[in-house]
C-alpha positions as CSV (number, residue, x, y, z in Angstrom):
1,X,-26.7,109.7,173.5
2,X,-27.1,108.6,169.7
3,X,-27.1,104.5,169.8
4,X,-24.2,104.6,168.0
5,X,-22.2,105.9,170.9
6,X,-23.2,102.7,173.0
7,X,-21.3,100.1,170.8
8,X,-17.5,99.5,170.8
9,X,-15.3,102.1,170.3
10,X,-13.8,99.5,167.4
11,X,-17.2,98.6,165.5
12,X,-18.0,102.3,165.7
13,X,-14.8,103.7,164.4
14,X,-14.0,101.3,161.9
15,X,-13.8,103.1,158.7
16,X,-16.0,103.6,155.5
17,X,-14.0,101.8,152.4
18,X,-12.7,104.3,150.3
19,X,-13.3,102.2,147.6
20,X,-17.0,101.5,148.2
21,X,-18.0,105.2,148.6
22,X,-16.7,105.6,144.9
23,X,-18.5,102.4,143.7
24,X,-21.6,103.9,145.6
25,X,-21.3,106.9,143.5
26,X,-21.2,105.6,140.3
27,X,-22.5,102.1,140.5
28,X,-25.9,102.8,137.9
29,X,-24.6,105.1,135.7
30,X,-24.9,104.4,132.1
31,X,-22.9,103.1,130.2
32,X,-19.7,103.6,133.1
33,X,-16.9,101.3,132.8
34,X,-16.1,100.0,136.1
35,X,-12.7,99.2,137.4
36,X,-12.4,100.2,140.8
37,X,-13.3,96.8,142.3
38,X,-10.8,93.5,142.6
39,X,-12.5,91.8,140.1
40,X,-12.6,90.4,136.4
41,X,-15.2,90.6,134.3
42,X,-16.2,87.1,133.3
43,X,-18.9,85.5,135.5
44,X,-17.4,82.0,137.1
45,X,-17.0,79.1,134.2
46,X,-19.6,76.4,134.0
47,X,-17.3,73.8,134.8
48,X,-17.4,75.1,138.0
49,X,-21.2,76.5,138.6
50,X,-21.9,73.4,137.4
51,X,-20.5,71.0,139.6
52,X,-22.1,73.2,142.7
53,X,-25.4,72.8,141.2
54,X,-25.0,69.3,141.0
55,X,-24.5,68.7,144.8
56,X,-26.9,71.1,145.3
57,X,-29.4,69.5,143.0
58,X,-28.2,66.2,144.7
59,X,-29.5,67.7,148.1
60,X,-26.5,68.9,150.0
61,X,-27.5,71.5,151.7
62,X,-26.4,70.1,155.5
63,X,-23.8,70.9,157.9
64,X,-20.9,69.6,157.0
65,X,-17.2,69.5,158.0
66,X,-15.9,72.6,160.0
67,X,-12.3,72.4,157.9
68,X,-13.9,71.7,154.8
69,X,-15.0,68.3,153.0
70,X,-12.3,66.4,152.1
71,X,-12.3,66.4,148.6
72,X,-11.7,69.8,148.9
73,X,-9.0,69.7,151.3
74,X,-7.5,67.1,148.9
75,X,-7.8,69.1,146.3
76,X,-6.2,71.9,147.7
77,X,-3.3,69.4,148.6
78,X,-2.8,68.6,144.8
79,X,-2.9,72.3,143.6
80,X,0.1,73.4,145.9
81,X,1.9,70.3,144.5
82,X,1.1,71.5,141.0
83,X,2.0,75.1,141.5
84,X,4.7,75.3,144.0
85,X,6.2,71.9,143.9
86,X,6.8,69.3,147.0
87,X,3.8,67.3,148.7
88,X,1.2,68.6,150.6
89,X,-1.4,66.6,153.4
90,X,-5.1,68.1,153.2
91,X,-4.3,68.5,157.1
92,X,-2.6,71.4,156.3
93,X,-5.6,73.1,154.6
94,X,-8.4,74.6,156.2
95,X,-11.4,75.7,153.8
96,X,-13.1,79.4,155.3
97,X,-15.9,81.6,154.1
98,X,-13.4,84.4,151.9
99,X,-10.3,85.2,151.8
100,X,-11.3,87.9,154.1
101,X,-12.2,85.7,157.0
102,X,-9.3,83.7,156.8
103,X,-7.4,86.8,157.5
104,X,-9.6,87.6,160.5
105,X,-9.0,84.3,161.7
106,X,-5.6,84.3,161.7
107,X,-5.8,87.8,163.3
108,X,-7.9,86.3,166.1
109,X,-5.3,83.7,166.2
110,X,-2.3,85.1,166.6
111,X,-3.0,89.2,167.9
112,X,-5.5,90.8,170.1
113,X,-6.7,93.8,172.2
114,X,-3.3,95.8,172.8
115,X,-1.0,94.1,170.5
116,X,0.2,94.8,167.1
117,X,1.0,93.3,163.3
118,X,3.6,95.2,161.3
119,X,2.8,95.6,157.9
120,X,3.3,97.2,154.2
121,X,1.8,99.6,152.9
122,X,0.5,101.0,150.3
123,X,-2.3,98.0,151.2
124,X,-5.6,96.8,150.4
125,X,-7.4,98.5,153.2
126,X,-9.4,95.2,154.6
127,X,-6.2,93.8,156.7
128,X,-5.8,96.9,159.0
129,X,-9.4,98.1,158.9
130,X,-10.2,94.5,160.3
131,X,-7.1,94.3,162.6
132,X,-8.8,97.4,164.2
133,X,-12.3,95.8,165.1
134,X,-10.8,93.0,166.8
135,X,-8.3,95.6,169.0
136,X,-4.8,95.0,167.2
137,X,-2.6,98.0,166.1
138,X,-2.0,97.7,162.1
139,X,1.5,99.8,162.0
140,X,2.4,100.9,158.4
141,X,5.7,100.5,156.9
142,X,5.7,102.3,153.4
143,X,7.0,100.7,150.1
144,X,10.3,102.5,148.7
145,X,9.4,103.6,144.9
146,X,11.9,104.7,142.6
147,X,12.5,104.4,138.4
148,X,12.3,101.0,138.8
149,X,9.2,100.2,140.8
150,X,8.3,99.4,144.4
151,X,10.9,97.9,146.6
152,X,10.5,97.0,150.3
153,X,13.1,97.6,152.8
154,X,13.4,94.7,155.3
155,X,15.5,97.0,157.6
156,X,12.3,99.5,158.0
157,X,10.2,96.7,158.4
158,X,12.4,95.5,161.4
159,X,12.1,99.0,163.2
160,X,8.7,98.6,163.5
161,X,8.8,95.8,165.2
162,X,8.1,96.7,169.4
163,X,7.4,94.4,172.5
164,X,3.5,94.5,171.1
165,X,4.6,93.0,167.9
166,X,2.8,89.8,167.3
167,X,3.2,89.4,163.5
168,X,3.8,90.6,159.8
169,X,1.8,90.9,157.2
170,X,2.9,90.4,153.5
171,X,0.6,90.6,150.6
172,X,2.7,89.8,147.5
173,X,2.1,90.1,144.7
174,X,0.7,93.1,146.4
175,X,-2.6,94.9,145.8
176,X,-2.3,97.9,145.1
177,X,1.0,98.3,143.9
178,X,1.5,95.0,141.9
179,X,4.7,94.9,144.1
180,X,6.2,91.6,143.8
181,X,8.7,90.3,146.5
182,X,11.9,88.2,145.4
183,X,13.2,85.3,147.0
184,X,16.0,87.3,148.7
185,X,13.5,89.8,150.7
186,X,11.5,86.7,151.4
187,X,13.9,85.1,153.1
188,X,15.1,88.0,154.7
189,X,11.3,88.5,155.8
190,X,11.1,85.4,157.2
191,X,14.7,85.7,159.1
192,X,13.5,88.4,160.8
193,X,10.3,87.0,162.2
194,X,12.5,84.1,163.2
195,X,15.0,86.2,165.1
196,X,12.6,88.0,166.5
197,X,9.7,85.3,167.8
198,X,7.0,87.1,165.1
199,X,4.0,85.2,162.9
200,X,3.8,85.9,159.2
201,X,0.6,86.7,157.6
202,X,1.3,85.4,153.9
203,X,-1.2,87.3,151.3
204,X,-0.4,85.5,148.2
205,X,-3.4,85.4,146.7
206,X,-2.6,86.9,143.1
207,X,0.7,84.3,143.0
208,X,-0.5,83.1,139.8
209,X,-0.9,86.4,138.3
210,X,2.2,87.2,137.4
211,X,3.9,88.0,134.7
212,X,7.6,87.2,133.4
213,X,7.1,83.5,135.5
214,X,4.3,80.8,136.1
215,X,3.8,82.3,139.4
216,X,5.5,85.0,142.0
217,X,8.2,83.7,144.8
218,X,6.0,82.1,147.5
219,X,7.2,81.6,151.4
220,X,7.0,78.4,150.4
221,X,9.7,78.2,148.6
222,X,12.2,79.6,151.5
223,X,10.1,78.4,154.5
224,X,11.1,75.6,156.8
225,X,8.0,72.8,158.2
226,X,7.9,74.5,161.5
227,X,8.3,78.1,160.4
228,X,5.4,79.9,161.8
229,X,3.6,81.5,158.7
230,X,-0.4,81.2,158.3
231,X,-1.1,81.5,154.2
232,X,-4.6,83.0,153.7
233,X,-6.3,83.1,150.3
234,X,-9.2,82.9,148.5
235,X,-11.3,81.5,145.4
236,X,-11.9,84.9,144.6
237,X,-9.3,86.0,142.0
238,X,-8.2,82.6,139.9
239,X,-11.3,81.3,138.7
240,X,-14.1,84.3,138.9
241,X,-15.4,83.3,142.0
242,X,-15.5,86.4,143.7
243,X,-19.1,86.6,144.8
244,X,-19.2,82.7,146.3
245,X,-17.0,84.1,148.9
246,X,-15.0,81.1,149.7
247,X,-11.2,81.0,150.0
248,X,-8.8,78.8,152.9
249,X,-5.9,78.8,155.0
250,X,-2.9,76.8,154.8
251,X,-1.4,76.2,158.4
252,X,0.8,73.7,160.3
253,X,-0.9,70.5,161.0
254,X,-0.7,71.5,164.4
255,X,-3.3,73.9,164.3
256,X,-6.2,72.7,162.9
257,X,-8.2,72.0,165.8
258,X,-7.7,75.6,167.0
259,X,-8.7,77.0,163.4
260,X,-11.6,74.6,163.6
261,X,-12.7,76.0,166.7
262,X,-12.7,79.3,165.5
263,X,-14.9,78.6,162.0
264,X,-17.6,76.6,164.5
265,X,-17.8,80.0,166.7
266,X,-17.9,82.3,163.8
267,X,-19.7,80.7,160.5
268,X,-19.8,77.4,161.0
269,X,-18.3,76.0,158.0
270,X,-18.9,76.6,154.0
271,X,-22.3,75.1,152.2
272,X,-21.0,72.2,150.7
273,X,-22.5,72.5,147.9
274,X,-19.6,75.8,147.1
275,X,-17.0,73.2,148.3
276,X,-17.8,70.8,145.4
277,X,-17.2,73.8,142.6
278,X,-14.6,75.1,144.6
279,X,-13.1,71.1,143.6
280,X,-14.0,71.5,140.1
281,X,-12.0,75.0,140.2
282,X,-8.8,73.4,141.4
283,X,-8.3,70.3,139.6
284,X,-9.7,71.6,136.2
285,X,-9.0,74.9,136.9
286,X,-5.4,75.4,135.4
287,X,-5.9,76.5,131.5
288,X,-8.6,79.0,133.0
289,X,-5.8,80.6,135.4
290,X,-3.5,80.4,132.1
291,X,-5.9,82.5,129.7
292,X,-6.5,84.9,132.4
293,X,-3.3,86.1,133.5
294,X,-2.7,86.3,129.5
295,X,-5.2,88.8,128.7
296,X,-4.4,90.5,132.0
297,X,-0.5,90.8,130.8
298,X,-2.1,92.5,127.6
299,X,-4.4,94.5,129.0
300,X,-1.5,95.9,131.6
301,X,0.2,96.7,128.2
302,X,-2.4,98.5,126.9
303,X,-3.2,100.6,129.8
304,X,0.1,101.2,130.4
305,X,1.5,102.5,127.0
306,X,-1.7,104.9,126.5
307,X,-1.9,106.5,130.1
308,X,2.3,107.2,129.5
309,X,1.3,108.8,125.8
310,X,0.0,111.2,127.8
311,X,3.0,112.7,129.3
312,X,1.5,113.0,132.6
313,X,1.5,109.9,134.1
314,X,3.7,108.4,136.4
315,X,3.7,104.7,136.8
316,X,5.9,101.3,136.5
317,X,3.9,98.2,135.1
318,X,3.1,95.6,137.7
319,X,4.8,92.2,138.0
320,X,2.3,90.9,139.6
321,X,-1.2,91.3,141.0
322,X,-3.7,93.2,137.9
323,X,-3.7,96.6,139.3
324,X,-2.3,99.8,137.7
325,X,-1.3,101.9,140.5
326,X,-0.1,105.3,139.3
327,X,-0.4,109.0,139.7
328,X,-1.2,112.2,137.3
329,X,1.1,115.5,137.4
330,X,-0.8,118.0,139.5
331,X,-3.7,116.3,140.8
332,X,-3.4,115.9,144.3
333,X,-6.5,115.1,145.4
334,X,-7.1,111.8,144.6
335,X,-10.5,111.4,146.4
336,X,-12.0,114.0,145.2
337,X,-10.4,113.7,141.6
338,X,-12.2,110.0,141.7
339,X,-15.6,111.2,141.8
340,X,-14.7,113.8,139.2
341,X,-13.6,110.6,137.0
342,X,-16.9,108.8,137.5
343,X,-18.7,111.9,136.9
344,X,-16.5,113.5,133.4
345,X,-14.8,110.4,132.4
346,X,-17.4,107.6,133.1
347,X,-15.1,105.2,134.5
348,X,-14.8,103.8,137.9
349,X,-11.3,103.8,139.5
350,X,-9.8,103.4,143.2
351,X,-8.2,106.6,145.2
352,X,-5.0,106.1,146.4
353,X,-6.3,107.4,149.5
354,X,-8.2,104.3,150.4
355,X,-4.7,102.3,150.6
356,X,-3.0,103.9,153.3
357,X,-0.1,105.6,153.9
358,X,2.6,106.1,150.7
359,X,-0.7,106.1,148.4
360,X,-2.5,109.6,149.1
361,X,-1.0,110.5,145.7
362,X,-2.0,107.8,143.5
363,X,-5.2,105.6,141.5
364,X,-5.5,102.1,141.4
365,X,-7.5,100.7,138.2
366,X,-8.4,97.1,138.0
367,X,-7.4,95.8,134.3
368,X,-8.9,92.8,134.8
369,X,-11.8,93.2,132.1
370,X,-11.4,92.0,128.4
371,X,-9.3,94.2,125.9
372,X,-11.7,96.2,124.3
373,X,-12.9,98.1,127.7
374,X,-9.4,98.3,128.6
375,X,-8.9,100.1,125.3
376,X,-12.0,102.4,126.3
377,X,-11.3,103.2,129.5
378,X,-7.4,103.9,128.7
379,X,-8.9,106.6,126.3
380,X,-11.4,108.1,128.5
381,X,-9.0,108.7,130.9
382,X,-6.4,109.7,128.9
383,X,-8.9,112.5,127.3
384,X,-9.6,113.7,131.2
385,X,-6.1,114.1,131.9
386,X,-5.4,115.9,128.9
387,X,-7.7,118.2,129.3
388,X,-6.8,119.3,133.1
């Protein structure tokens, strides 16, 4: 027996990111133009490194709260007021180590070995992929498309639903798709978790990253006090923070000593020293957000119009999120037609194959990066489908 074979069936099985083994491929080669990965390309603003440098300068380098320092919690308070409107207590707030680990805290909260989370794909492939280590059943439930973009039917989700049905998980705006839930499906979401005793899983991390309002419908805005929704998030996408993995949760009041218990037994709170930028981020933040969701919209635009030129491309523009996710007459495999991309093309994009059922056929390209790569890229891949 290999050592492999002695760990858990779950560790063991979980499976390589489709995304990564693309990246892997292409990561050093010259001169490639890299959007595959959820990122911008702007390193984080000063305003921000520099206020973590100061407390780190200043020597804090401790243990420190397990739900985050307050200032930050406080902070996060007076953001949500900002953005969505109302009053918010930093009780409600509980500061994690990504965006990714507050979703695999709220899985170990609410799901476990033999039960199951409905939710909607085409989807980032972290949420199910980590549903699966911890022994919870991610069940799909595809995205409609048509002419006008991706739609989700609230009736399909509620067929999925079985006894083992613990929660749902909604990413919106959505990556990959850019799909962007109204208030209506919200609410009709969040009726049917009601009528039917489920959590929600609220993903709505690109909410300011959308385009037509200042930000995408939230739960919040349909939600009552004691509906039982966990929002995770992250510092990731807002303010080019993506490699100080920090992010939070926003829960009921109720819960905090539970979600506290489960960041002591897991990573024992975030340096403090990443809690004071993560400050700086939110409360001088906002003009940042605002230039970056501009230049996304354009570079959308830009993408958009040359890939269509081609005559071979289907997509619909996102409303949200800053992914492209389309697909190009006759090329079926996706995986395969990635690497080709890297190697022909010299730019790095996503296979729809990574993202689950409903995406086999498609690409997902980051557009986050400033104009004149977008304009680049856009040509190089136009050139490669043309010439297929």
């Amino acid at each position: 027996m290999t050592q492999t074979e002695h760990l858990r069936s779950e560790a063991r099985l979980a499976p390589e990111s489709g995304i990564v083994a693309v990246v892997n491929h292409g990561r050093t080669k010259p001169g490639l133009i890299p959007l595959w990965a959820g990122e911008g390309d702007l390193p984080t603003p000063g305003f921000i490194s520099g206020a973590a440098n100061a407390a780190l300068n200043a020597g804090e380098t401790f243990y420190t709260w397990q739900r985050g320092i307050p200032e930050l919690r406080a902070a996060l308070a007076r953001y949500y007021g900002r953005h969505f409107g109302g009053s918010y207590d930093p009780q409600e707030f509980i500061v994690t180590a990504s965006g990714m680990q507050s979703i695999q805290l709220a899985l170990d909260a609410v799901a476990g070995h033999g039960d199951e989370i409905v939710y909607l794909t085409p989807a980032w492939p972290n949420f199910a992929a980590a549903a699966g280590v911890a022994g919870t059943k991610a069940v799909p439930v595809s995205l409609d498309r048509s002419g006008n973009g991706w739609t989700c039917d609230v009736e399909k989700l509620a067929a999925a639903i079985t006894s083992a049905t613990k929660a749902i998980f909604v990413n919106t705006p959505s990556n990959p798709t850019g799909w962007t839930a109204d208030r209506e499906t919200l609410a009709a979401i969040l009726g049917l978790a009601r009528e039917r005793g489920l959590w929600i899983i609220a993903d709505e991390i690109y909410a300011l990253f959308h385009y037509g309002a200042r930000r995408a419908p939230s739960f919040l805005d349909v939600m009552d006090a004691d509906d039982r929704i966990l929002f995770v998030n992250s510092f990731s996408k807002n303010w080019a923070m993506t490699g100080w993995r920090i992010g939070w949760l926003k829960v009921h009041p109720e819960l905090q000593q539970v979600f506290e218990n489960l960041i002591q037994y897991s990573t024992s709170g975030v340096p403090a020293f990443l809690q004071k930028g993560a400050v700086a981020a939110l409360d001088e933040g906002d003009a940042f957000i605002a230039s970056q969701v501009e230049r996304a919209q354009q570079a959308r635009d830009i993408l958009c119009k040359r890939l269509l030129a081609t005559g071979r491309v289907d997509l619909t523009p996102p409303a949200g999120a800053f992914y492209l996710f389309f697909r190009i007459d006759g090329v079926t495999d996706t995986r395969t037609a990635a690497f080709d991309i890297v190697d022909d093309a010299n730019v790095g994009l996503a296979p729809g194959t990574a993202f689950g059922p409903g995406g086999e056929d498609y690409f997902r390209i980051c557009f986050h990066r400033r104009l004149d790569q977008i304009e680049e890229a856009a040509d190089r891949l136009a050139r490669w489908i043309e010439t297929r």
